[in-house]
Every structure is written in C-alpha cells, then in structure tokens.
C-alpha positions in Angstrom: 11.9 -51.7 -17.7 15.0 -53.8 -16.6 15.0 -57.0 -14.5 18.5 -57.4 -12.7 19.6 -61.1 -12.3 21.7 -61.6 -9.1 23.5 -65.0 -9.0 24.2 -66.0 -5.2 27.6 -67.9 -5.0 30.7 -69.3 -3.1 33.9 -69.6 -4.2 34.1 -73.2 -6.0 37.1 -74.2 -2.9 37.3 -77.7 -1.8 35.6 -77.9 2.2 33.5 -74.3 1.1 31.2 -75.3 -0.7 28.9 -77.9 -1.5 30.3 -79.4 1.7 27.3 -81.8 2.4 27.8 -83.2 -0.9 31.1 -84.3 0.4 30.5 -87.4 2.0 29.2 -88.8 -1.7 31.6 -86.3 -4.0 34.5 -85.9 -1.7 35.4 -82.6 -1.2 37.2 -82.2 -4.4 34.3 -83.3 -6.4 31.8 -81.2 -4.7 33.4 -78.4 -5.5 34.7 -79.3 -8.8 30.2 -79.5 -9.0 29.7 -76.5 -7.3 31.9 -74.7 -10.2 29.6 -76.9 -12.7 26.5 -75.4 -11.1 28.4 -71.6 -11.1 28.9 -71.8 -15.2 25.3 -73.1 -15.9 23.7 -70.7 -13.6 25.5 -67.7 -14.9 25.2 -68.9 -19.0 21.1 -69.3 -18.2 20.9 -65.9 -16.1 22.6 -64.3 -19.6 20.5 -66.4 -21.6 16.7 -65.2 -19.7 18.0 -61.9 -21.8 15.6 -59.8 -19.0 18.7 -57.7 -18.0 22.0 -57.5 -16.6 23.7 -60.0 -14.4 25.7 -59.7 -11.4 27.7 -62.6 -9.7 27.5 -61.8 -6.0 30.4 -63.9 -4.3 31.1 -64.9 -0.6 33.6 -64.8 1.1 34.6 -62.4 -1.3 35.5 -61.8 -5.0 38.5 -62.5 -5.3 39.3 -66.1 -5.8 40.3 -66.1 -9.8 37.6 -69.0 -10.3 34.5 -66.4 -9.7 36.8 -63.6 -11.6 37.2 -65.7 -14.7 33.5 -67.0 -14.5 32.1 -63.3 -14.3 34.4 -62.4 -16.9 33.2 -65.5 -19.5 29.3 -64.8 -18.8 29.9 -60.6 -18.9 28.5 -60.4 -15.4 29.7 -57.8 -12.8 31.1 -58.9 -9.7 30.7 -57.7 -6.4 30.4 -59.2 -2.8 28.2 -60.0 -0.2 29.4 -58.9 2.6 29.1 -60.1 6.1 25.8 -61.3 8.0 23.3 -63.8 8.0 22.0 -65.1 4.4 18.9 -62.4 5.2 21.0 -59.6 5.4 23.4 -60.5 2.6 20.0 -60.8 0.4 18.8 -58.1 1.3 21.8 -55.6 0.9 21.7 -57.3 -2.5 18.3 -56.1 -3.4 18.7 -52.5 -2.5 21.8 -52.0 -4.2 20.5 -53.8 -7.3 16.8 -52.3 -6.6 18.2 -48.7 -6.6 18.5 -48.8 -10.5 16.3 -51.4 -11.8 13.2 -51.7 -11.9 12.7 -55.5 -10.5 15.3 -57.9 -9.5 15.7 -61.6 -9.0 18.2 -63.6 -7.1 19.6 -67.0 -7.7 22.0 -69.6 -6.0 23.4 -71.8 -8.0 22.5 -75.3 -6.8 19.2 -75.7 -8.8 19.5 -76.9 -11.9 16.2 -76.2 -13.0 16.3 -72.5 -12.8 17.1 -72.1 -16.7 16.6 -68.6 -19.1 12.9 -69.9 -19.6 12.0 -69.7 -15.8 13.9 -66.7 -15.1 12.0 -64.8 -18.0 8.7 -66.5 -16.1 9.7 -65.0 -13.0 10.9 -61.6 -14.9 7.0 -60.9 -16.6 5.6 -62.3 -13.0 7.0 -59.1 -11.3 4.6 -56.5 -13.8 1.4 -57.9 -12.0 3.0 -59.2 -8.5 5.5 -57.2 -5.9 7.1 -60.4 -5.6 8.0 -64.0 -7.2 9.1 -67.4 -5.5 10.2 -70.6 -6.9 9.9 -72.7 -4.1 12.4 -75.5 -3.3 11.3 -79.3 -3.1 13.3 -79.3 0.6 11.2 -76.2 1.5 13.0 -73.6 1.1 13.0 -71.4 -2.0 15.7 -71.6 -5.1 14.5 -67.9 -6.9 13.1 -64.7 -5.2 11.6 -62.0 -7.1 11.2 -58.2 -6.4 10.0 -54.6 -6.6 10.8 -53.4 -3.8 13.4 -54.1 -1.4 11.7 -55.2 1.7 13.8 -56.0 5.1 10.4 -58.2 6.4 10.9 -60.8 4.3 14.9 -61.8 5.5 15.1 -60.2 8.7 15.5 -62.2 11.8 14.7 -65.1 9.3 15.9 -69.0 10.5 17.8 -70.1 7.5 18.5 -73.8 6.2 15.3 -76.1 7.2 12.1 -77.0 5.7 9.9 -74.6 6.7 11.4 -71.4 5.1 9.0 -70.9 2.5 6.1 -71.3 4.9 7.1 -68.9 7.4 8.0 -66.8 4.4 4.7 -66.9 2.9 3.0 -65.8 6.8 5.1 -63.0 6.3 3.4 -62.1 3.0 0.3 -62.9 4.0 0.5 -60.3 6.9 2.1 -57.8 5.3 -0.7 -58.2 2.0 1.7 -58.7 -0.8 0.5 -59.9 -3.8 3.1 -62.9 -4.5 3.2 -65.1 -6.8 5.0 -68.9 -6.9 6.5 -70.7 -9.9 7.0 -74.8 -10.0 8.7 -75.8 -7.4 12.7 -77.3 -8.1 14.9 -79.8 -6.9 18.3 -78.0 -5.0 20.9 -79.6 -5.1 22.2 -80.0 -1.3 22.5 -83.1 -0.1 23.9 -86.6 -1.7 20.3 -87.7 -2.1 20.2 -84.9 -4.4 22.5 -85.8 -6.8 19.4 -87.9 -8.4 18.1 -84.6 -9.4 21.0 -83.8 -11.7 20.7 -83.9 -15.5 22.5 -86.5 -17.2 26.0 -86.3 -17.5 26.8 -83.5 -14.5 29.1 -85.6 -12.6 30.8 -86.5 -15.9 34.2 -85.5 -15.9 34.0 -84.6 -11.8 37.1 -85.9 -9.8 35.0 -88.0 -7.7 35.9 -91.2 -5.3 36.2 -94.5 -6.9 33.7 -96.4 -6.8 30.7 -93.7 -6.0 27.9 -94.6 -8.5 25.4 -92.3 -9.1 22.1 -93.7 -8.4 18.7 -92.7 -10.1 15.3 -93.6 -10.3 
C-alpha cells in the first residue's frame, strides 16, 4: 500500500508567483519566498516517507529552478497542464491514482503541512475515501484520496472563502466518508507573512524598510 505525494507548484518567477505577496515582498522577494516554500514542501513530502513524490509544475517544467529542486528532493517532475485548478487536480489524481493506492496533493504555501501531517493524512485514507486539511482563509491546503473523483473539482469556484464549505456539501451529497485534519495558515496574502516560522524571510531580497510584523 503506497501513498503518492503530489506537490502543486509554480515556477519560483518574479510577477508568477506569490504575486499578492508583492505589495509587502516586492516581486523579487515573493518569489525568492515562493522557492523557500518549494524546497521545504518537497524535503517534508520526502520526509512523511508514505511514498513517492512528484513535483507537478505550472506553466510547465521547464524552468531549471523546479528541474534542480525535483532533482535535490528525488521527486519526478511532470506538468499540469492547462485548465482551471479543478481540472489540473484532478488530471493529477488519475494519473497518480492509476498506480497507487491513495494519493495526496499539496501546494506549497502552508508551512504547516510537515512529514508528520502528511503521514496523518496518509493512515486517514485506510478508514476514509478522502482527507482535508482545511485552510484558515477557507479554503483547503492538503486533499486526500482513493479514488479519483471529477465531483469534488468540477465546475468548482476557486480562490474565496467558502471552498471548503461547498466542498464538504459535495461530500455530504455524494455520502463520502471524509475526514479533516487541523486546519493551517496559507500563506497568500501580506497579512500572512505573520504565519511564517521564524527566520523565512531571512536572507529574502526584500524592500528596505519592510518589517515583518507579528503577534
């Protein structure tokens, strides 16, 4: 019994990702973070030791900063093709679904989600056809599954608070036994950055005079 580990992730490019950070970060710095967040996700996916890990890039895999990352965690690399973030998840799970027996899929912008959550998540799936880890913004940071099912990220509205609600109606209807993990903090917006263990923004080529606040 495998569990396949499927890390969700954009190339580290200044104005592609992390972008909303970039008003606190500047562009540079968010994605200078957004690479931070890429390493740590990838060594903690390795480290859950539940199975094998694939780095599933956008646009595509060939910027050399998701090449050498794969190369550094010994994950395989492969792309996500076009469409919504649904479809893209859900392409993901069949291919990955097709010879493993369960399979979770990550971004990379909660912290949070280290080796001992994903191993959580991992020995959920044996009693439960699917696993969450909800997001504190509503959304979810980790889902879990079986089975690739289409219900759960078709015709899906993306990007607001209510995502894991209307997920979990889905679930409800179509009487899945689910289970949900602590919820995490993502990592989106500059509020956010209050959420990031101690020393992340060390080191970051970030504007003068941005100080990181925290409680």
């Amino acid at each position: 019994m495998s569990t396949a580990v499927i890390v969700f992730a954009k190339a580290p490019v200044a104005g592609l990702a992390k972008t909303r950070l970039a008003p606190a970060l500047g562009a540079a710095g968010a994605a200078a973070l957004a690479e931070r967040m890429l390493h740590h996700a990838l060594a903690h996916a390795k480290a859950a030791d539940v199975g094998p890990v694939e780095l599933c890039a956008a646009p595509d895999a060939t910027h050399p900063v998701l090449q050498a990352a794969a190369a550094e965690h010994g994950a395989a690399l492969t792309e996500q093709g076009t469409g919504d973030l649904g479809l893209r998840m859900q392409r993901a799970f069949a291919r990955s679904l097709m010879s493993h027996d369960r399979a979770l899929l990550i971004g990379t912008d909660a912290p949070a989600l280290d080796a001992a959550v994903l191993r959580e998540a991992s020995n959920a799936l044996h009693k439960h056809d699917a696993v969450f880890v909800p997001a504190l913004d509503g959304g979810y940071a980790l889902v879990g599954l079986r089975r690739a099912d289409p219900r759960w990220f078709s015709d899906m509205s993306w990007s607001h608070d209510r995502v894991m609600e209307h997920t979990r109606e889905r679930l409800r209807a179509a009487d899945v036994r689910w289970t949900e993990l602590a919820p995490v903090a993502d990592i989106d917006e500059p509020a956010d950055l209050a959420q990031l263990p101690p020393g992340w923004l060390d080191g970051l080529d970030v504007p003068v005079g941005f100080q990181e606040q925290r409680p």
